[in-house]
Backbone as JSON Lines, residues from 0, in Angstrom:
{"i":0,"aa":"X","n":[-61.36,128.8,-2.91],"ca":[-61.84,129.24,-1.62],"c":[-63.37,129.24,-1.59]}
{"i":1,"aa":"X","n":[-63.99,129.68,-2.7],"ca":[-65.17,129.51,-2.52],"c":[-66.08,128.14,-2.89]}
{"i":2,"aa":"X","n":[-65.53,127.73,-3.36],"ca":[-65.63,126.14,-3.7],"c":[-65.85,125.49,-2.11]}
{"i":3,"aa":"X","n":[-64.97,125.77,-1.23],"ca":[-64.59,125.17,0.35],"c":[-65.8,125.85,0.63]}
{"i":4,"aa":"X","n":[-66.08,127.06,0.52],"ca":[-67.01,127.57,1.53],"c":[-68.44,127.37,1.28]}
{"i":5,"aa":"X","n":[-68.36,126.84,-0.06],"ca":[-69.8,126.63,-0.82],"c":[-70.09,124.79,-0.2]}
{"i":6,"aa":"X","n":[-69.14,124.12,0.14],"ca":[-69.17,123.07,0.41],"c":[-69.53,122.85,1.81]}
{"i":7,"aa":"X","n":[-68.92,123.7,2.96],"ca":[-69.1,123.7,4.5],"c":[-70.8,124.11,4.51]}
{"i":8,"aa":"X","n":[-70.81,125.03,3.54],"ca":[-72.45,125.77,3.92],"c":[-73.3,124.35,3.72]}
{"i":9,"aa":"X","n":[-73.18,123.51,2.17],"ca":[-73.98,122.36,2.22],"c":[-73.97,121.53,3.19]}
{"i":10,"aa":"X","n":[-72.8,121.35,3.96],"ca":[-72.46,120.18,4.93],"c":[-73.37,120.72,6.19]}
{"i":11,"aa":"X","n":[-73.18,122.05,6.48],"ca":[-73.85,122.31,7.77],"c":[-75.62,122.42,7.71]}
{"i":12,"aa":"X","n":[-75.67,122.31,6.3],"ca":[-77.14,122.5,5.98],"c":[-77.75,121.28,6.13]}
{"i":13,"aa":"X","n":[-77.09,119.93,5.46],"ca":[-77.7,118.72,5.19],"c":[-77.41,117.82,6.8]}
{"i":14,"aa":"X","n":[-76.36,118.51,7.99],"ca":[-76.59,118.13,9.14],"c":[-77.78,118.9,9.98]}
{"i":15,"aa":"X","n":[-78.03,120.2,9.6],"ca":[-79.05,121.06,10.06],"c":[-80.3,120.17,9.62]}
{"i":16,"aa":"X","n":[-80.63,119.79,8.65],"ca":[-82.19,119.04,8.72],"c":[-81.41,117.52,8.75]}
{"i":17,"aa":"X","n":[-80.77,116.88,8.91],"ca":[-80.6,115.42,10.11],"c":[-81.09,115.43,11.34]}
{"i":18,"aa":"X","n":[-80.66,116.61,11.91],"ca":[-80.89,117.08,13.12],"c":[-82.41,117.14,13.73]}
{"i":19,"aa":"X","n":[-83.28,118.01,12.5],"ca":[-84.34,118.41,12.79],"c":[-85.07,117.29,12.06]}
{"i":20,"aa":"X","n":[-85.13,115.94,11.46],"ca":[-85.59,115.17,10.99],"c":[-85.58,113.89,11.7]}
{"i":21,"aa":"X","n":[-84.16,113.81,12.9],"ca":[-84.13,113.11,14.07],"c":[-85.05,113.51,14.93]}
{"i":22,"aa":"X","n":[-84.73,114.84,15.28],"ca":[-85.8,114.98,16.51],"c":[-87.09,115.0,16.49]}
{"i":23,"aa":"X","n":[-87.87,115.36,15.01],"ca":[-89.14,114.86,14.66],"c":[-89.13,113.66,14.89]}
{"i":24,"aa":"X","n":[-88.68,112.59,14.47],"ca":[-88.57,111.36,14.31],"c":[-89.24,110.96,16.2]}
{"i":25,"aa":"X","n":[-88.12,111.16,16.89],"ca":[-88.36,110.81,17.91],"c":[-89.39,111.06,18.7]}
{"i":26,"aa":"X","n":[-89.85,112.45,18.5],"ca":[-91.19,112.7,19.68],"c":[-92.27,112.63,18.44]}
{"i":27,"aa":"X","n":[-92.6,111.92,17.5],"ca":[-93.73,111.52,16.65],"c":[-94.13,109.88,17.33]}
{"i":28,"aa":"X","n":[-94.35,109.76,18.39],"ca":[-95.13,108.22,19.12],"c":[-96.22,108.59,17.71]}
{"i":29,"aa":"X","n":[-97.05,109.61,18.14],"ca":[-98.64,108.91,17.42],"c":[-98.17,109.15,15.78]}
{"i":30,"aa":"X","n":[-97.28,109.59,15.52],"ca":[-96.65,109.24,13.99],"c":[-96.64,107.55,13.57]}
{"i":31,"aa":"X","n":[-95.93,106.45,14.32],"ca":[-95.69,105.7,14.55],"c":[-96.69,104.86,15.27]}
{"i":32,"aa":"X","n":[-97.49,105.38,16.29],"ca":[-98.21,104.27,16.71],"c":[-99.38,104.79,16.92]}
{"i":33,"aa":"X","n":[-100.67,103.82,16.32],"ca":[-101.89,104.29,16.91],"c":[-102.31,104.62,18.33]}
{"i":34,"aa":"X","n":[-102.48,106.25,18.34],"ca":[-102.49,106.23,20.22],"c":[-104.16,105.96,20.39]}
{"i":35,"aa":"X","n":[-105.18,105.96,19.33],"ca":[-106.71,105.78,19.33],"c":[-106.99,104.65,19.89]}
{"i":36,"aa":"X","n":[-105.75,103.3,19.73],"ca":[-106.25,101.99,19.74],"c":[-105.31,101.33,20.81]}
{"i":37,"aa":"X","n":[-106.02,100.75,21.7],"ca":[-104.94,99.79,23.09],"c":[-105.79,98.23,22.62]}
{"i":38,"aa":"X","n":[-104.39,97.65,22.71],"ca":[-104.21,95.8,22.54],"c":[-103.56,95.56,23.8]}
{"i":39,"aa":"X","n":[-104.03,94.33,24.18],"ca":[-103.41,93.39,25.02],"c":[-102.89,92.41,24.76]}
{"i":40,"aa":"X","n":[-101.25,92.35,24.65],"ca":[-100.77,91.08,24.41],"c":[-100.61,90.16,25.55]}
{"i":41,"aa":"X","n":[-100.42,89.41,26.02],"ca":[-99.73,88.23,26.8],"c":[-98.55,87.77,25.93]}
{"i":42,"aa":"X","n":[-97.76,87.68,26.72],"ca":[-96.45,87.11,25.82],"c":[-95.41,86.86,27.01]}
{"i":43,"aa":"X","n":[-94.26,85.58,26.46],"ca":[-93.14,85.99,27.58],"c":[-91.6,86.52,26.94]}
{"i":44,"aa":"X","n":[-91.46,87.18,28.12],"ca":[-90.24,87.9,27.96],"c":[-89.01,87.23,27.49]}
{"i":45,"aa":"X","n":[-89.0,88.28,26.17],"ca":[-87.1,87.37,25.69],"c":[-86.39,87.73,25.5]}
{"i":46,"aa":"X","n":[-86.55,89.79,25.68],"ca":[-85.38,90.63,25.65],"c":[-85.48,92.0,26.51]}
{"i":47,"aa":"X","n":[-84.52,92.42,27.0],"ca":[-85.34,93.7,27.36],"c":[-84.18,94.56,26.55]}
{"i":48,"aa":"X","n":[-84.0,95.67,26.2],"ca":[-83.2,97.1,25.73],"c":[-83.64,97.84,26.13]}
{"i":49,"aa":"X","n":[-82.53,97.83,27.46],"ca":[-82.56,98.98,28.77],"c":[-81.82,100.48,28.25]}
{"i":50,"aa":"X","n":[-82.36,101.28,27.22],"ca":[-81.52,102.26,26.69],"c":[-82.06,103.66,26.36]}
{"i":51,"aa":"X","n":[-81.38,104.32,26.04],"ca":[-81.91,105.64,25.92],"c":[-82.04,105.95,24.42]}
{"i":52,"aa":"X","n":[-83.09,106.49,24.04],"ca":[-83.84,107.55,24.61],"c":[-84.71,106.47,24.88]}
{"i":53,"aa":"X","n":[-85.15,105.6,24.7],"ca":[-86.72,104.83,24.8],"c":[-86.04,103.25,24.97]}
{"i":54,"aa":"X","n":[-86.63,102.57,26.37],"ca":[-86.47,101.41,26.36],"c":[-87.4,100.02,25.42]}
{"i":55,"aa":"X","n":[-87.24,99.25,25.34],"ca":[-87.77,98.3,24.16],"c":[-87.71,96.67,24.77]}
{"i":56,"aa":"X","n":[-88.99,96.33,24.65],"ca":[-88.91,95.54,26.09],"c":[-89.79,93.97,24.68]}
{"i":57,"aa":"X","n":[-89.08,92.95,24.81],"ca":[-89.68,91.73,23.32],"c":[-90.13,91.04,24.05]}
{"i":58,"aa":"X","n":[-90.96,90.08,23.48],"ca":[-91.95,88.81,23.75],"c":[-92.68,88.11,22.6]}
{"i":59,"aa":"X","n":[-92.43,87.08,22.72],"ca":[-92.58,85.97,22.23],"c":[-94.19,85.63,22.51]}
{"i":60,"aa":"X","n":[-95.21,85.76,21.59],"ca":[-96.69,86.15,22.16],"c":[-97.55,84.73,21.06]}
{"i":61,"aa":"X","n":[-97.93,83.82,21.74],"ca":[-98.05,82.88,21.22],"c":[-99.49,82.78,20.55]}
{"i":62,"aa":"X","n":[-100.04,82.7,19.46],"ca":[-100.96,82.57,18.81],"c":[-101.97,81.43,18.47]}
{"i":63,"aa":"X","n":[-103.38,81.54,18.57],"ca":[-104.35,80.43,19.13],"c":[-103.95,78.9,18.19]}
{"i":64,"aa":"X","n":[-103.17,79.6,16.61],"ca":[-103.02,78.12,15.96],"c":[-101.9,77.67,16.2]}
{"i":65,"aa":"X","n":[-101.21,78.11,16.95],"ca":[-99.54,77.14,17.73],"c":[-98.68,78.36,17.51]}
{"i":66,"aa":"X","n":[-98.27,79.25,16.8],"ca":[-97.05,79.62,15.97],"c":[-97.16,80.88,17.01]}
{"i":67,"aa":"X","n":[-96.03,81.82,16.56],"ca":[-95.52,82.77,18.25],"c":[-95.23,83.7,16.69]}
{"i":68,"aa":"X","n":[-95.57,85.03,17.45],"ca":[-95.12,86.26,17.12],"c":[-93.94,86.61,18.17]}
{"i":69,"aa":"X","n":[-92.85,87.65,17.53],"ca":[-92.0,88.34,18.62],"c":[-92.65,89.77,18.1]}
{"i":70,"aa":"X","n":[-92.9,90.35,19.19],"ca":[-93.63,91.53,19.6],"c":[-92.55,92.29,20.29]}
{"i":71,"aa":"X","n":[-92.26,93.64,19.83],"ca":[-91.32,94.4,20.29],"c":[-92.4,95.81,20.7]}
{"i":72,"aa":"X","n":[-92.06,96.4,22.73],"ca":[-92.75,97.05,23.1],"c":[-91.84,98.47,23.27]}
{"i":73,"aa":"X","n":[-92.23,99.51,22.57],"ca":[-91.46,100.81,23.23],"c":[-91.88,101.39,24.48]}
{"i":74,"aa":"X","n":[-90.98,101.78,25.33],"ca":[-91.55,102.59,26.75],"c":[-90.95,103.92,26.55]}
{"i":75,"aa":"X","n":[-91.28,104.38,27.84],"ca":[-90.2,105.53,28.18],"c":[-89.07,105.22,28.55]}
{"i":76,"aa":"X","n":[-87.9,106.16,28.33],"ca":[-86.51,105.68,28.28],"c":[-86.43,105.02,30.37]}
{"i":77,"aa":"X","n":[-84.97,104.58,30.25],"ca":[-84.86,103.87,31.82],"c":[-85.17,104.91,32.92]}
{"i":78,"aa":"X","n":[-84.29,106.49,32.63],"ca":[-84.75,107.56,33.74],"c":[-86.45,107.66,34.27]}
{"i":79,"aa":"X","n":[-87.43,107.53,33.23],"ca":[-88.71,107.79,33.04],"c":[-89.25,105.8,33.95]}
{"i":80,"aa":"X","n":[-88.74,105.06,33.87],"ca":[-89.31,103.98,34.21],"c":[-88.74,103.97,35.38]}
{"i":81,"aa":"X","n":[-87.44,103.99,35.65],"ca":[-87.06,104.58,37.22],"c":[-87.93,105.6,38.35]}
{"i":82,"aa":"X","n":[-88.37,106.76,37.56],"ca":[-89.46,107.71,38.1],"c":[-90.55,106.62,38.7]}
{"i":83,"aa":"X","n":[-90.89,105.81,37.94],"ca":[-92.92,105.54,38.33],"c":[-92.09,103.65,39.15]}
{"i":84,"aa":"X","n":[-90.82,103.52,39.87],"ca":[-90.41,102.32,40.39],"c":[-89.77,101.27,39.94]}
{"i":85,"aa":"X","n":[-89.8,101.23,38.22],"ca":[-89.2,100.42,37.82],"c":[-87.52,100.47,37.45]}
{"i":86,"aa":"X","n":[-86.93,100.33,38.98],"ca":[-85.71,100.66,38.84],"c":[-84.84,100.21,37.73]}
{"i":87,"aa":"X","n":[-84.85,98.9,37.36],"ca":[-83.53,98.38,36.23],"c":[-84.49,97.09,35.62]}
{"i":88,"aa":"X","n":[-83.69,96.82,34.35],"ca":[-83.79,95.9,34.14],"c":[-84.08,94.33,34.32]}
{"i":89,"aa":"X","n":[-83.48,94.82,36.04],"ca":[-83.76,93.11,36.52],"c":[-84.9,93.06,37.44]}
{"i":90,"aa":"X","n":[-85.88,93.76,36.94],"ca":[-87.43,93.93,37.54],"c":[-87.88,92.71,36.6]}
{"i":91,"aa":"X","n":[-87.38,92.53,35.5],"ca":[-88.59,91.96,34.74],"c":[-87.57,90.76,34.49]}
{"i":92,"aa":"X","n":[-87.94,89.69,34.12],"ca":[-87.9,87.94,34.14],"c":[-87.93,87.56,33.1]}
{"i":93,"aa":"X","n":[-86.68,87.21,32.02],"ca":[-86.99,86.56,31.02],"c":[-87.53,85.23,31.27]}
{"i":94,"aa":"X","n":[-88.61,84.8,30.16],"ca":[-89.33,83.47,30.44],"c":[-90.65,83.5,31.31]}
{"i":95,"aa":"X","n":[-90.34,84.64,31.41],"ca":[-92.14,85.53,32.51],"c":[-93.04,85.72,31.54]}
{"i":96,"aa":"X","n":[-93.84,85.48,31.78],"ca":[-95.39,85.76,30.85],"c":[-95.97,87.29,31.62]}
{"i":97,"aa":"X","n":[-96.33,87.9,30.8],"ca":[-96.41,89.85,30.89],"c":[-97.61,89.45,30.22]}
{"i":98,"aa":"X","n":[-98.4,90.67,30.55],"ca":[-99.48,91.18,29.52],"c":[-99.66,92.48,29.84]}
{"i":99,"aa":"X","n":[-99.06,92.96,28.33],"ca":[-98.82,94.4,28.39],"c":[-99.47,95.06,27.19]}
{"i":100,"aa":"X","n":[-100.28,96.38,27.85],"ca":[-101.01,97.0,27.49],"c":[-100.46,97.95,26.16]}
{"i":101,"aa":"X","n":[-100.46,98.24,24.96],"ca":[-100.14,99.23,23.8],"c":[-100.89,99.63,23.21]}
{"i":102,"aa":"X","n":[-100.71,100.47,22.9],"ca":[-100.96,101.17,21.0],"c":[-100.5,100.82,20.44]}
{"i":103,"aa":"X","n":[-100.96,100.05,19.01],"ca":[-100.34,99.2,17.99],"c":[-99.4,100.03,17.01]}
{"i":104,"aa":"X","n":[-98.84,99.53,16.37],"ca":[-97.79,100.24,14.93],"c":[-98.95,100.75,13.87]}
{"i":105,"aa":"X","n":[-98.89,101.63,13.37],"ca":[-99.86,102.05,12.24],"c":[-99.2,100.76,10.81]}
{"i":106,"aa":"X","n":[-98.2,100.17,10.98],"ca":[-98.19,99.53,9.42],"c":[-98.43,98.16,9.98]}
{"i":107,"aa":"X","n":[-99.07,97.97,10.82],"ca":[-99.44,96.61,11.49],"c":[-98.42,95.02,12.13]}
{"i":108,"aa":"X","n":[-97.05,95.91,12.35],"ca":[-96.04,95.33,12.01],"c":[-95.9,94.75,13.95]}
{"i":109,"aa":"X","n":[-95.42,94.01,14.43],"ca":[-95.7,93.74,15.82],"c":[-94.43,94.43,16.52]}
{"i":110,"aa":"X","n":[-95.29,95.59,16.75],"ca":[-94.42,97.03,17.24],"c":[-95.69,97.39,18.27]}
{"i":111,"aa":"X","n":[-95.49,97.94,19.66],"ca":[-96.5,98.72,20.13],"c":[-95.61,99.63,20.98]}
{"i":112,"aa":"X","n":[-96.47,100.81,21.56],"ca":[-96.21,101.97,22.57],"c":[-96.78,101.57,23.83]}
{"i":113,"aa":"X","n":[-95.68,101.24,24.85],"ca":[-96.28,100.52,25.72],"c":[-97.29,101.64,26.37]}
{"i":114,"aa":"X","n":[-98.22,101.18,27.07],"ca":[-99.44,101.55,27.7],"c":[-98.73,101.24,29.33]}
{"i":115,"aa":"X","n":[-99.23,100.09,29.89],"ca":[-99.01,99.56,30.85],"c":[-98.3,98.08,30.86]}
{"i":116,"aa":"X","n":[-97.98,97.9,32.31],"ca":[-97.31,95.86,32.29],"c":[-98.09,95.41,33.19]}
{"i":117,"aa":"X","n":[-98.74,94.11,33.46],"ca":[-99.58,93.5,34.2],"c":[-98.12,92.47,34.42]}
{"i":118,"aa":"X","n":[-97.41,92.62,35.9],"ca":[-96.29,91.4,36.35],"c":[-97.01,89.96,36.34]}
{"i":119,"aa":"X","n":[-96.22,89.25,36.48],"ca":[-96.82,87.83,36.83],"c":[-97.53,87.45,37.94]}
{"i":120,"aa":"X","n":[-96.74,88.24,38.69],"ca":[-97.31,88.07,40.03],"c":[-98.5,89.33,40.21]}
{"i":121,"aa":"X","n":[-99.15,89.59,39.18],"ca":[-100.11,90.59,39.34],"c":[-100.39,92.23,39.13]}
{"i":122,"aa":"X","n":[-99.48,92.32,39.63],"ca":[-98.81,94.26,39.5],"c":[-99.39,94.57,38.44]}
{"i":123,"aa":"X","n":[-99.66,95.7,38.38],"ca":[-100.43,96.61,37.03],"c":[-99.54,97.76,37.15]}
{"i":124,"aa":"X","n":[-98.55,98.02,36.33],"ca":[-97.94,99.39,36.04],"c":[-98.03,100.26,35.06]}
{"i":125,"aa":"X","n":[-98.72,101.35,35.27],"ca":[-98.86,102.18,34.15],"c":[-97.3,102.93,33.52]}
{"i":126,"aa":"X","n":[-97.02,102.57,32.32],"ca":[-95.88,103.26,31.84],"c":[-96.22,104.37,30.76]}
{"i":127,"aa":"X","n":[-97.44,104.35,30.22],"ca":[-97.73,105.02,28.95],"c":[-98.18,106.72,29.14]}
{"i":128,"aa":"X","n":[-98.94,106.63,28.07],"ca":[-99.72,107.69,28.02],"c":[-100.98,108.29,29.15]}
{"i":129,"aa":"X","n":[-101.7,109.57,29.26],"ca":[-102.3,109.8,30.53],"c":[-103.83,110.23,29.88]}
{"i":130,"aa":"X","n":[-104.89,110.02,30.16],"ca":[-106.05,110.66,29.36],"c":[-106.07,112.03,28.79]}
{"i":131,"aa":"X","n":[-106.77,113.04,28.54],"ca":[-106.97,114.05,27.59],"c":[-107.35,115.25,29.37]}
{"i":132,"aa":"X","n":[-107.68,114.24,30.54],"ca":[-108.0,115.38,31.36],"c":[-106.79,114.87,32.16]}
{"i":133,"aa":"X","n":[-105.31,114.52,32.14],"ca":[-104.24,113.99,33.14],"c":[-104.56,113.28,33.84]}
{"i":134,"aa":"X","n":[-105.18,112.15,33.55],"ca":[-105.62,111.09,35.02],"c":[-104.64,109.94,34.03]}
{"i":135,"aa":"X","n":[-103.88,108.94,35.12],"ca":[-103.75,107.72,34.34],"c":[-105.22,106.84,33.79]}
{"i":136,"aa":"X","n":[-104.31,106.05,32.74],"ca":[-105.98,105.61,32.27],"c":[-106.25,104.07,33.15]}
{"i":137,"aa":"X","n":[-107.28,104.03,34.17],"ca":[-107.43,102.62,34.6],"c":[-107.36,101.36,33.62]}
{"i":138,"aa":"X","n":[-106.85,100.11,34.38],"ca":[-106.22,98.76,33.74],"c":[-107.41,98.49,32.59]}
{"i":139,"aa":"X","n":[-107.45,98.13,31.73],"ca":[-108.54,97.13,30.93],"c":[-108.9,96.51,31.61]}
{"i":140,"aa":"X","n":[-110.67,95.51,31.04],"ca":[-111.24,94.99,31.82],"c":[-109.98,93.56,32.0]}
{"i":141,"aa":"X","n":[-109.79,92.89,33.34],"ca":[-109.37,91.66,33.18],"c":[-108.04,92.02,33.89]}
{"i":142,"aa":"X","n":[-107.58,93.29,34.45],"ca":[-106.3,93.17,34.16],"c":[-106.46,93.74,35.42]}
{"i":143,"aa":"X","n":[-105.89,93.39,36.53],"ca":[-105.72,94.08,37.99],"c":[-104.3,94.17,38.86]}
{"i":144,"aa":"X","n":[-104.59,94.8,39.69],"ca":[-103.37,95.28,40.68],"c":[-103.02,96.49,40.83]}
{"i":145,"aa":"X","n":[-101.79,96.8,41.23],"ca":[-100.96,98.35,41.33],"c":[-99.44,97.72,41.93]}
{"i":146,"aa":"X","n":[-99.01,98.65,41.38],"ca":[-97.48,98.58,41.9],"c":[-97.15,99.43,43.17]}
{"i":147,"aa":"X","n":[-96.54,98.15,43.28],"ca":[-96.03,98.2,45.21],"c":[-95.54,99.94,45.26]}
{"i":148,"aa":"X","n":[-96.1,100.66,46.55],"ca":[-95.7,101.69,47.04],"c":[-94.19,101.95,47.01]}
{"i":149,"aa":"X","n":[-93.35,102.89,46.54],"ca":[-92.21,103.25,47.0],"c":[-92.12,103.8,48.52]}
{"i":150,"aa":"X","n":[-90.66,103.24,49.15],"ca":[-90.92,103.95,50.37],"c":[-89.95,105.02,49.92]}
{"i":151,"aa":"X","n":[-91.24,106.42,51.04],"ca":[-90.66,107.76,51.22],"c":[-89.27,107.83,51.12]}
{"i":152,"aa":"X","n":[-88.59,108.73,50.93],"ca":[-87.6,108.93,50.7],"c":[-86.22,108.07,50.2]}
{"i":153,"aa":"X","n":[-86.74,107.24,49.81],"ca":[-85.53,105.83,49.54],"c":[-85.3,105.99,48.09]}
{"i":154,"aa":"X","n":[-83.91,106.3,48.01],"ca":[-83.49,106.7,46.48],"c":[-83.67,105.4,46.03]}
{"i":155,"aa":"X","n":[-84.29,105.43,44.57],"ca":[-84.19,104.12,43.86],"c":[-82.7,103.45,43.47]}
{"i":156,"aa":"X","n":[-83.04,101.78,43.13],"ca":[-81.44,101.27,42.48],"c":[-81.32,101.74,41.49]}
{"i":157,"aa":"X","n":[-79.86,101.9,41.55],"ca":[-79.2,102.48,40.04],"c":[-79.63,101.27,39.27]}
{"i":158,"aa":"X","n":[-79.55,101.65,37.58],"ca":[-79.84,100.25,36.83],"c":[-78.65,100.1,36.22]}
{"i":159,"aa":"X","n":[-78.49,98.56,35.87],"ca":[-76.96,97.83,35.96],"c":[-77.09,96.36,35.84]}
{"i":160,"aa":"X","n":[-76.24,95.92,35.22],"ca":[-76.02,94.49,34.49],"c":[-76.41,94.05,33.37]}
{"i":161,"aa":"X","n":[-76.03,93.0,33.05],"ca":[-75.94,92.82,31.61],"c":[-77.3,92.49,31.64]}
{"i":162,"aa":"X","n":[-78.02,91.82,30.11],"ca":[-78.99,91.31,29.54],"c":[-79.37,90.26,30.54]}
């Protein structure tokens, strides 16, 4: 009997810090990504992972001597990109050329925290982080637009469909 009970206590212990070693995990961005430093990639789109907790948006980002990096971008999950207009997935265009704003991976690995998306057709959407006094941070030099106004009261589209 005490053998069983000496065993449940370890089990609930070694899920007790899973638990608390997940949820560190997850809200550590500047663990994971330099928030000091914003890059601009250009790249086009070749995947999106429309998912929770954090969406993850790839590109294929082509480099001055011919050869292509795939660059994988974290956002805020779909609820959080729904908030600021970007209803679903089928906002964005595989085979679209993006240039999107991050904080790089601290192990230099082609990982960033998205910042913002510059659309093709121009749009500048801030998805990231906000300055130290709550203002969004304006586009980098080079990079212009704003995303189209929501109208008043018009519930956004649900997000839906495949890849």
């Amino acid at each position: 009997m005490r053998r069983a009970t000496a065993i449940a206590a370890l089990a609930g212990i070694g899920l007790a810090v899973g638990y608390v070693s997940a949820a560190d995990a997850h809200h550590a961005v500047n663990a994971q990504f330099d928030v000091t430093k914003s890059v601009v990639i250009t790249g086009t789109l070749v995947k999106v992972d429309w998912q929770n907790p954090h969406a993850w948006f790839w590109f294929d980002v082509k480099k001055p001597d011919g050869t292509t990096e795939r660059w994988g971008t974290e956002t805020v999950g779909p609820n959080g990109l729904r908030r600021i207009g970007l209803s679903d997935r089928r906002l964005f265009n595989y085979g679209d050329v993006y240039q999107v704003e991050l904080n790089p991976d601290r192990s230099g690995k082609f990982l960033g925290f998205t910042n913002a998306f510059k659309f093709p057709d121009g749009r500048y959407i801030k998805v990231g982080f906000i300055d130290a006094n709550g203002n969004g941070i304006e586009p980098p030099a080079g990079v212009t637009g704003t995303a189209p106004p929501l109208a008043a009261g018009a519930p956004a589209p649900r997000a839906g469909g495949g890849d």
